[in-house]
Phi, psi and omega in degrees: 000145192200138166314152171293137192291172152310309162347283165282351189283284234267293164312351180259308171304301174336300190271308151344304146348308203236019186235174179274157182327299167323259147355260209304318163302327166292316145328299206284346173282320188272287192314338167277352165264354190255182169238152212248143141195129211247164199231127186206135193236216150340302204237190164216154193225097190253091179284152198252152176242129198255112192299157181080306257235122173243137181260174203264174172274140220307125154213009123175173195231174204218100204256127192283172196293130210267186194204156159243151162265139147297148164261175187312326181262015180104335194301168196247151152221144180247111194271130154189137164290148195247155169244160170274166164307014174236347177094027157281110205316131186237313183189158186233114176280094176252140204248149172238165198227342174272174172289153175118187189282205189249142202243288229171080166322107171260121185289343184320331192240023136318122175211164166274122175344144177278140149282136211121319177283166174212181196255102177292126187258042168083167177258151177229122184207155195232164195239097170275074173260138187297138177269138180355153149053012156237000000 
């Protein structure tokens, strides 16, 4: 467990930003309370922990509409914050999509989704075939 860099602070107001009133005053109070713990696999992942505040046990999180960033090499990422089931700050995901890890996030270029783009997760195709008498 470790303070939140500036960074991540900073990445958070962004997304707080872009929410409704409530909302964004509830973020911004568990950001002044948290502490980071990261996780970085594939991906990197800073979940968050809030002095007082216990969280319930996981069943399932609420992620507000996500965005992308460049990583240090150009790879396209997708960055989003998730609330727990009280609408608590829980974690900030960010997923690459080409292979390797997440080398290092220029935030300079965090924007909101375009209308129209979409994230491609790969193709998919299902084969229908009909059964007798349909």
């Amino acid at each position: 467990m470790r303070p939140l860099f500036a960074v991540e602070r900073e990445v958070v107001r962004w997304f707080a930003q872009r929410v409704d009133e409530p909302q964004r005053r509830d973020l911004l109070a568990d950001l002044d309370k948290a502490m980071a713990e990261e996780i970085r696999d594939e991906h990197l992942t800073i979940r968050f922990h809030m002095d007082g505040y216990t969280r319930p046990p996981y069943r399932f999180e609420r992620p507000l509409p996500s965005a992308p960033v460049l990583d240090a090499d150009g790879a396209k990422l997708d960055v989003t914050v998730s609330l727990d089931e009280n609408g608590r700050l829980f974690e900030l995901q960010v997923i690459r999509f080409d292979p390797g890890p997440v080398l290092g996030p220029d935030w300079s270029t965090l924007r909101v989704y375009e209308p129209g783009e979409v994230i491609n997760l790969g193709t998919h195709s299902m084969d229908r075939r009909k059964t007798p008498g349909h």
